[in-house]
N, C-alpha and C positions, 0 to 999 in steps of 0.2 A: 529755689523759689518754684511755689508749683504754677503751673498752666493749668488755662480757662481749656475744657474742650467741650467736645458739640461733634456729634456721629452722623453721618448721612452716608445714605444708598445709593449707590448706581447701577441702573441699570443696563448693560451692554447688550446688544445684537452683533454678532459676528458672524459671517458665515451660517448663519443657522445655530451657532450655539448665543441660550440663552444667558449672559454672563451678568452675577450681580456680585460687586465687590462691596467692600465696606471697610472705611478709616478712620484714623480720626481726623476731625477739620482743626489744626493748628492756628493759630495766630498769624501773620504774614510778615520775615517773608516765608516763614517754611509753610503756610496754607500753600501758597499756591505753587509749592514744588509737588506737595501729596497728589495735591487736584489734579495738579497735571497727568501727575502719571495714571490715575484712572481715567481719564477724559482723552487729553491729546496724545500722551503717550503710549497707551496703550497698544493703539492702533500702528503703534511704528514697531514692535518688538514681533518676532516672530513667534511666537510658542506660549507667552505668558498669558496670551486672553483666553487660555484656553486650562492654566492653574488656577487663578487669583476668582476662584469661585465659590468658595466657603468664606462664611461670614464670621466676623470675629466674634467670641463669645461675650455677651453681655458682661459677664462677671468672671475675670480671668482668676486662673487658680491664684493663690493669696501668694504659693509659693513663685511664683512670675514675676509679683510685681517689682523686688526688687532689680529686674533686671532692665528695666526698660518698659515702654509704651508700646501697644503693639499699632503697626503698620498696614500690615497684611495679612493675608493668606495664601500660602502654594504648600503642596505637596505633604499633604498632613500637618503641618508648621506654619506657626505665627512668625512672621519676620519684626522684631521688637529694637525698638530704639531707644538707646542711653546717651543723654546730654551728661558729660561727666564735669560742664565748664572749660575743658582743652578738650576735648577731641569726641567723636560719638563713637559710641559701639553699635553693633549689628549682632545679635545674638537668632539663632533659631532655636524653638522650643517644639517639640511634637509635643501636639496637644493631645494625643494617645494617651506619650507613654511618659510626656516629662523632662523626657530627657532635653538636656541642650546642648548648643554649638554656638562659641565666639567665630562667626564666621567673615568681620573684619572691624576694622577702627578708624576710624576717617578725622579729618580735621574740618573736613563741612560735612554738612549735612546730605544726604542721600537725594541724588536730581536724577530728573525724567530719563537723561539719557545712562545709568548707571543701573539702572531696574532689571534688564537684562542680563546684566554680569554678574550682579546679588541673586537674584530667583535661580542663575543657574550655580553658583556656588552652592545657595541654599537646596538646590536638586542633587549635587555631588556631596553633600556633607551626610556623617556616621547615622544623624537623628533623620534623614529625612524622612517619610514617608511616601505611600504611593502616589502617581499622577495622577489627575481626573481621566485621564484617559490611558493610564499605564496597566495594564495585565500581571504582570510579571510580577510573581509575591513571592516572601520571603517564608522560611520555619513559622508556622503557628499565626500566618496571615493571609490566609487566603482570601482570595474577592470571595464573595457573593453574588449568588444568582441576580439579582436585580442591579447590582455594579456591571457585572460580565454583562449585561442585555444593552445596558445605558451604550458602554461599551462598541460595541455589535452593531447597534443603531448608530451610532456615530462616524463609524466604518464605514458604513454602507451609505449614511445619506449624504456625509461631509467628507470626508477622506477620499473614498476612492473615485468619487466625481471630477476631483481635481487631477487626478490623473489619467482623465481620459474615460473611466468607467461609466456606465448610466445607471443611477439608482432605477432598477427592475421592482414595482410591488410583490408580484411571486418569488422573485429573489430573497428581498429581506424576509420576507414569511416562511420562506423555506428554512431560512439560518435561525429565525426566531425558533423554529420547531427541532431543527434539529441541537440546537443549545439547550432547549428544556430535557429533548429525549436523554441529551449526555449527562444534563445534571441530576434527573429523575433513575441516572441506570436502567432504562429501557432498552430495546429491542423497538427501532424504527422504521418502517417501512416509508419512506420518502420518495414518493414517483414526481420526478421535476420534467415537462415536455419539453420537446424543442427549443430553446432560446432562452431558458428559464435561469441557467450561467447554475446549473447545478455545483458544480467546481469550487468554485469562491465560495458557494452557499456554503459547504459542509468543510471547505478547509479554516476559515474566519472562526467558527465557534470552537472547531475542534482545539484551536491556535490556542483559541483565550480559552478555554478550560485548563488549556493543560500548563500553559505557563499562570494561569492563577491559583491553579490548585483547587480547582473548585470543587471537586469531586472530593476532596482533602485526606479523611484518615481512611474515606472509604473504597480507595484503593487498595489498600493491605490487606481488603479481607477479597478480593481479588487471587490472591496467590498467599496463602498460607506462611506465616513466618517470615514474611518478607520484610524487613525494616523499614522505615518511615525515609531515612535516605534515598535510598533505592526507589521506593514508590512515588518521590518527589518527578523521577526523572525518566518514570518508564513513557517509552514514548507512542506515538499515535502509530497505527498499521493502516495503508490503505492500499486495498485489493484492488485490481481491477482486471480486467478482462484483456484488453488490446496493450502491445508493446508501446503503440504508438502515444496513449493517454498519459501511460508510465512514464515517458519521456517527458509531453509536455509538463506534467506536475514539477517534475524532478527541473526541467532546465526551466521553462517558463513561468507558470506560477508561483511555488516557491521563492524565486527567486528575486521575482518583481513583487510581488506582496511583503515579504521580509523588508527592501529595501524600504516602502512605503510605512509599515508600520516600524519601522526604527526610526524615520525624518519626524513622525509624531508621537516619540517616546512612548507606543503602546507597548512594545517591548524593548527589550534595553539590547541584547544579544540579538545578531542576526540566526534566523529559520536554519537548521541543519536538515539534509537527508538524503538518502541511498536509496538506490533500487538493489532490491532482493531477489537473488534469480537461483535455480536450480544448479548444480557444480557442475554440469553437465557445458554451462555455458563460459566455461573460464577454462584459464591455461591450467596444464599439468607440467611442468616444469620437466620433468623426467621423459616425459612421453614425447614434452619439444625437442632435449635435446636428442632425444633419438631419432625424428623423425630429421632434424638437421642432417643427420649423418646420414641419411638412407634417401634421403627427397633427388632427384634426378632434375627437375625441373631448375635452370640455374636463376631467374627469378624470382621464383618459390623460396631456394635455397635462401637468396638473400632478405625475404621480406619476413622466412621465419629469423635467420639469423639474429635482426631486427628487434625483435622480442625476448632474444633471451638477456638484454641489456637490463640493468636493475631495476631502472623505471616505466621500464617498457610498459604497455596496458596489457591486461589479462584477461576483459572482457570481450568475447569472440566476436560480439556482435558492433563492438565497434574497430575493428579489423577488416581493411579492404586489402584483396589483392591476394584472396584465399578462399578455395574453394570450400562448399560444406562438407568434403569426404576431408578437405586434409583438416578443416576444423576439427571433425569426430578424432580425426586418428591423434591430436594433437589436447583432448578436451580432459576434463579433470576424471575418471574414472568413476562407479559408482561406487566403488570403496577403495580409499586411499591406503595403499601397504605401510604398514607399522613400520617397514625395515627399511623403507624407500632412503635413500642416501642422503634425497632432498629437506627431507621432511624441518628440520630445523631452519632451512634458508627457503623458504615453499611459498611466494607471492601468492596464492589463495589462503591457503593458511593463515598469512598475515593480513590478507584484504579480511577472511571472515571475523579475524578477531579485532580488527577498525571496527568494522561494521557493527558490532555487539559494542560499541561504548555508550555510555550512558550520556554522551554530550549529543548524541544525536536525537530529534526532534521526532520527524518523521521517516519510517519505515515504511515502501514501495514495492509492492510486489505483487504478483497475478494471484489471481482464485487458486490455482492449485498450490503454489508453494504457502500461504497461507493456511489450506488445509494440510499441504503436509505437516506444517505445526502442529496444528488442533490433535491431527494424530499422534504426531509424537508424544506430545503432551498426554493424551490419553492414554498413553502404552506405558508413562512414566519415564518415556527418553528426553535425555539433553534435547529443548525447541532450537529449532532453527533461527526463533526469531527471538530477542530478551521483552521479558515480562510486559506488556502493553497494557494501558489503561482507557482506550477507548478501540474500535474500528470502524472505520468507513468502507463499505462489502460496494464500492461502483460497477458501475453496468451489470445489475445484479438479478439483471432479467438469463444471466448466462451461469448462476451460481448453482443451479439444480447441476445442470451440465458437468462443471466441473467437479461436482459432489460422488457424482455419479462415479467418474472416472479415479478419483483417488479413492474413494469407499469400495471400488471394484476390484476383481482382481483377475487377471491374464494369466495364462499358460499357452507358449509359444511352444508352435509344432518343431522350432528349428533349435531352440535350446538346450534339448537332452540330447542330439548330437551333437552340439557343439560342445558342450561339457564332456560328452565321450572324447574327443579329438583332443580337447585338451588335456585330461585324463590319461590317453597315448602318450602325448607329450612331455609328462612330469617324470622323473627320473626319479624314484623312491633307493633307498640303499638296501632293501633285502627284496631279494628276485621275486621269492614267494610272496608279498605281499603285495608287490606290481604285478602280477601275474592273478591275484585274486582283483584286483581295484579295476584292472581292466575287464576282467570276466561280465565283475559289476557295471561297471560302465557299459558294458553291449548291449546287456541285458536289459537297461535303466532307456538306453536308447531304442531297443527293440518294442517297449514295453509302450514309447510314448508315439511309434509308428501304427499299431496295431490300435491307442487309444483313438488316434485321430480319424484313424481310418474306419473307427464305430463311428466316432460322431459324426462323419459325412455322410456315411450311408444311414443314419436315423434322421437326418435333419429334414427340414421342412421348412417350406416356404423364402421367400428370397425379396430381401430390402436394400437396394441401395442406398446408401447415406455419406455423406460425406466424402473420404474418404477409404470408403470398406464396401465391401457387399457382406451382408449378414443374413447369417441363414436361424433361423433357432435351435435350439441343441439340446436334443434329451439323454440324457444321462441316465441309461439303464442299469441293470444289473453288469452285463460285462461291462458296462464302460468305466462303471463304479467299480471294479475288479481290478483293471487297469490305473484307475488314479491310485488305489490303496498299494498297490505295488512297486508304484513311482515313487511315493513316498516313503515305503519302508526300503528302496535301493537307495535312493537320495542317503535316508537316515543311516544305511548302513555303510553307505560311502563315507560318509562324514567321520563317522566311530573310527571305520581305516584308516583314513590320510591324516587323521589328528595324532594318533599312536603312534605313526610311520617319520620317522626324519627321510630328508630331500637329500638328495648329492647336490655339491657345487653351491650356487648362487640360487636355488629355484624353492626357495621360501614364499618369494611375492606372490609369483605364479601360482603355489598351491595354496596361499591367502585365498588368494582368488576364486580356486575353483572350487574352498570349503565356501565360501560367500554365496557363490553362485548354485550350489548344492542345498543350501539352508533356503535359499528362495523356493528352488524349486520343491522342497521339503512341504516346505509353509503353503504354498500355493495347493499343492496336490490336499493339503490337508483342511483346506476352507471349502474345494472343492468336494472333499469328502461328506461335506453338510450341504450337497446341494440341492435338498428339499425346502432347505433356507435364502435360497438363492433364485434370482432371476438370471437363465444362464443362456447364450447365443455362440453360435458358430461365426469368425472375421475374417475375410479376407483380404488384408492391405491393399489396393489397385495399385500400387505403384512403392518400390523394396528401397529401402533408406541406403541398402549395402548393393552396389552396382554387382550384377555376375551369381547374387546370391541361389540358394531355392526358395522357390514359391512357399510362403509361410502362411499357416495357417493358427488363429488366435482361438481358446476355449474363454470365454471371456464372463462375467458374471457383477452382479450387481447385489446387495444383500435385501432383500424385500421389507426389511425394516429401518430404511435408509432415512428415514423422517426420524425416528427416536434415536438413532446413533447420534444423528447431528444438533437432536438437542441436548443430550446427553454429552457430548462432548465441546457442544461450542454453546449457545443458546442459554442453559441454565446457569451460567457460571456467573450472571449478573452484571458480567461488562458489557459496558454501555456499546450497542453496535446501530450504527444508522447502514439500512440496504437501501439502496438509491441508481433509478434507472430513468430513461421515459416511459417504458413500461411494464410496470408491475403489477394492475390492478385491471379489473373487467369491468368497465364503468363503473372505475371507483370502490369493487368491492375486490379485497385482499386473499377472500380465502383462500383461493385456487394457488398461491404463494407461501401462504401460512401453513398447510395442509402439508404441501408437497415437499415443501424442504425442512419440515418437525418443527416447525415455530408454535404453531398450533399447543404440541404439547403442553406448554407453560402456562395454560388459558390466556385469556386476553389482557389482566392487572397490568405487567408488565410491557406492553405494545404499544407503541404510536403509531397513528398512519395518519398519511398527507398526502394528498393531490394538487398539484400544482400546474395552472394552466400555462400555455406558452402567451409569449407576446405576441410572436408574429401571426398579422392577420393573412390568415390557409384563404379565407371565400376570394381574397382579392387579388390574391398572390399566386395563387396554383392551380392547377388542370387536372382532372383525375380520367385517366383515359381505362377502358377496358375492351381488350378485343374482344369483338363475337364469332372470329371465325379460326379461332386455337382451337387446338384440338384437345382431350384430355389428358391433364397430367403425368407422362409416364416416361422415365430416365432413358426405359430401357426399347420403347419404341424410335427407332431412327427417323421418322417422318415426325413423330413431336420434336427431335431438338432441331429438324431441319427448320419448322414451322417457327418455331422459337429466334430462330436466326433470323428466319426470313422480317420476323413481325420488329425484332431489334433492328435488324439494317433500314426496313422504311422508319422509325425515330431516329434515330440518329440521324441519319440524312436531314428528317425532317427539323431537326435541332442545329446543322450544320457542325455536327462533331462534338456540339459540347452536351455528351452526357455523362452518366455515370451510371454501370448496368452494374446488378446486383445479386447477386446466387446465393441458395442456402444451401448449396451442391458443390463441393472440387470439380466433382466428376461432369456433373451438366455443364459447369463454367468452361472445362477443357476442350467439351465435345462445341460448345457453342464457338466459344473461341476460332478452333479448328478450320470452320466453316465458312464465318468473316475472315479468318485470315486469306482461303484460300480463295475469294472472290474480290479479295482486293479494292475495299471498301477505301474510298476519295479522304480519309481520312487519320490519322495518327491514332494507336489503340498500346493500349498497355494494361498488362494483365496482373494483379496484385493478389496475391495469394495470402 
């Protein structure tokens, strides 16, 4: 027998979300079980008012109708009922794609309090569809821009207020912008100030772009030939500048956002990700246990022992109870020997190749291991990091900096003898060609004595910075004589010890010092272009190797450092937001654009954003300047006495609680020195 029906709208307010569902009105008593669950029950179920938000279609497909009346709406799917006279069915149908699911059969009729256990059945069944609020898309469905935004805004005005967060207006603006930049494949420059929670801004869009797939097929043209599998799952890269940010992303954010958007099914899987660091900063399994055997120290002894257990940690940095010398003597080398014993049971080996799985989310790491990609990548070597489809370049007021440093390239005054010494060292099997390896090796070292000792007597002028004092370095005719013969000793060392077999066991060893020959090869030979080059004299102020000699650096930067970097990072179309508090010169970008080759790509491509902070500076802060400092200069002792003296009257006058700030090693140490030795009323600590 059919039934009379009759359709009405409800309109819901929840939370901020505007909710309007639609049934049909039955006869009673089953009217007033529908009713209810739109009206009273609603309010009692945790997660449904926030599905049952698509309105049922006027005119259901023909092929439908035999299955049932429909009920509802969640999750792409009509919830349809069959009176069969003994017992009802529950069928879901996606109104997509058609398909359905008997997803159960009752002897009554479907009531208020049973709506939860149906809607979530109907969210676990084969047909279901996405959530109104779910990201996470499957083969050939990916959200859309204006789903992802709905999205994003939902996050930020409803979601993360409940747990404590404060919807920020330059916050959500900022995620708004940088969600477009990602979906548009731009290149953003995004300056967020102080308080603006830049963090959450760019990790929320990045999140939903990339478990939506929004970017879809136009990641494959990202990386050449790369499959549509693969591209589904390449994951986001975020650079940053401080260890400390690394951290918090990795332990704090991540992990509390993840849990937050899984309690509201915007993703289904909890957030993966790793910090990415240089080898330098992990165990060598070989080099431990050797140092096991050789350590004196019976503490030492036991704390390395410690770590050679299977699950021991391998990352140095989170290792107390170890100095930084026995860290280096204990660290993964910069090239691992083919022959090493280890190499098959090798916990970094095994940690590098976890870390390259495609179930991981986000990829963490600083500015320079980042560019060592882009470089490798550029040279056509295996990347460090697997194929990415967005970055986030933080604190990217520091990116020139590191650019600088990896596109550079060094020659150390103390390297061609050590590679002579260990050249001594190597035991080859025919006399006469130890006998020529060394000749070369003197020579390679004599050569790179005589280069330095041009460059110091040419140099000119004198800058403290950092770390270093820097002189400038011209590179004349003999000094250019000198590099061209380092290089053709290098090259011709390499020719011998590759021909030549080792006595004994000392294969790794001369791995080693063909490795370290081919550096010095390469190096002497960029140097050889050094009319392309901006090139300076370094001297470290303080030696990483206790006891060592005074080292001196030829150090160089390539004068078209702006088009390498578009060239290799920039033009390749993946989406990259750079994001600082500052990036811009009241608000204009170029001075950024210019200097690190953004520019190149003219402007089509570019987003920029400025974003102001919350907190109010006129009512909150003090801006003091002294008038009786003296002029800026490192290297005058009466300026950093003066510098002390002007810090110790604030601090005082603050009662201890400040926090003094240097763009100097060298001025912080000398400042330091000074307070310490006058024995300021106060507790001080010094962070490097």
């Amino acid at each position: 027998m059919g039934r009379s029906k009759k359709r009405f709208t409800l309109t819901i307010h929840f939370d901020g979300f505007a909710t309007t569902a639609q049934a049909i009105n039955k006869p009673a008593p089953h009217h007033k079980t529908i009713k209810g669950i739109l009206t009273k029950g609603l309010f009692q179920v945790s997660n449904i008012q926030r599905e049952i938000l698509r309105t049922i279609p006027d005119h259901m497909p023909v092929e439908l109708s035999n299955k049932g009346e429909a009920l509802l709406t969640a999750y792409g799917c009509a919830l349809l009922e069959r009176d069969t006279g003994k017992s009802y069915i529950y069928t879901a149908v996606n109104l997509k794609t058609g398909k359905s699911e008997v997803l159960s059969r009752r002897k009554t009729p479907l009531t208020t309090s049973r709506v939860e256990a149906m809607v979530e059945k109907l969210r676990r069944s084969k047909v279901a569809g996405a959530g109104v609020l779910e990201a996470d898309s499957v083969f050939g469905d990916q959200l859309d821009f204006r789903k992802c935004k709905r999205i994003l805004t939902a996050v930020f005005n409803n979601i993360l207020p409940r747990h404590g967060y404060t919807a920020r207006g330059p916050q959500i603006s900022l995620a708004e912008h940088i969600l477009e930049a990602i979906s548009r494949r731009c290149i953003s420059l995004a300056e967020a100030e102080v308080g603006t929670g830049k963090t959450l801004a760019y990790l929320v869009p990045a999140i939903l772009a990339k478990r939506g797939r929004l970017n879809g097929y136009w990641n494959m043209s990202f990386y050449t030939g790369t499959p549509y599998v693969e591209m589904a799952h390449m994951p986001i890269v975020i650079a940053t500048s401080s260890i400390a940010l690394q951290k918090a992303i990795i332990t704090d954010y991540i992990p509390a956002l993840s849990a937050i958007l899984m309690r509201y099914r915007v993703i289904k899987t909890p957030l993966t990700a790793v910090i990415r660091k240089g080898r330098e900063h992990y165990i060598c399994k070989r080099k431990l246990k050797a140092q096991v055997l050789f350590e004196q120290s019976p503490k030492t002894k036991k704390t390395l022992a410690e770590l050679l257990k299977p699950d021991a940690e391998i990352d140095l940095a989170e290792i107390e109870g170890l100095t930084a010398y026995t860290k280096r003597k204990i660290s993964v080398p910069d090239r691992c020997d083919k022959h090493c014993s280890h190499r098959d049971d090798c916990p970094y080996l095994r940690f590098r190749e976890q870390v390259g799985s495609s179930a991981i989310d986000i990829q963490v790491c600083n500015h320079n291991y980042f560019l060592a990609d882009t470089l490798r990548r550029a040279d056509e070597q295996r990347p460090l990091i697997p194929n990415y489809q967005s970055v986030i370049i933080d604190e990217a007021h520091k990116f020139l900096q590191a650019a600088q440093s990896m596109y550079g390239v060094a020659l150390s005054s103390l390297t061609q003898p050590e590679v002579k010494d260990s050249i001594f060292e190597l035991n080859l099997k025919s006399g006469v060609a130890m006998k020529l390896a060394r000749k070369a090796a003197r020579k390679l070292s004599m050569e790179s004595t005589r280069l330095f000792r041009r460059l110091a007597g040419c140099a000119t002028g004198e800058d403290m910075e950092e770390e270093s004092n820097r002189l400038t370095a011209e590179i004349d005719a003999e000094a250019a004589r000198h590099l061209v013969n380092i290089r053709d000793l290098a090259d011709n060392l390499i020719e011998l010890l590759t021909s030549e077999p080792v006595a004994g066991n000392g294969n790794g060893r001369k791995a080693q010092i063909l490795w370290e020959l081919g550096q010095i090869r390469d190096q002497a030979t960029v140097f050889a272009r050094h009319s392309e080059l901006v090139c300076w004299l370094e001297t470290p102020t303080s030696s990483t190797n206790p006891g060592s000699a005074r080292e001196t650096r030829l150090c160089a930067i390539p004068k078209d450092l702006g088009k390498r970097l578009y060239d290799d990072l920039w033009s390749k179309g993946i989406p990259t937001i750079l994001t600082s508090g500052t990036l811009s010169a009241a608000g204009d970008f170029s001075h950024i654009k210019r200097s690190l080759g953004i520019a190149h790509g003219g402007q089509r491509h570019i987003m920029e954003a400025s974003k102001p902070s919350p907190f109010d500076y006129y009512e909150n802060a003090m801006l003091y300047i002294s008038e009786t400092m003296p002029f800026p200069d490192q290297r005058n002792k009466g300026y950093i006495a003066a510098v002390a003296d002007e810090i110790e009257k604030l601090v005082t006058a603050s009662l201890g609680h400040a926090a003094v700030l240097f763009t100097s090693y060298k001025a912080m140490d000398m400042v330091w020195e000074h307070l310490a030795a006058r024995g300021i009323p106060f507790p001080m600590c010094q962070i490097n």
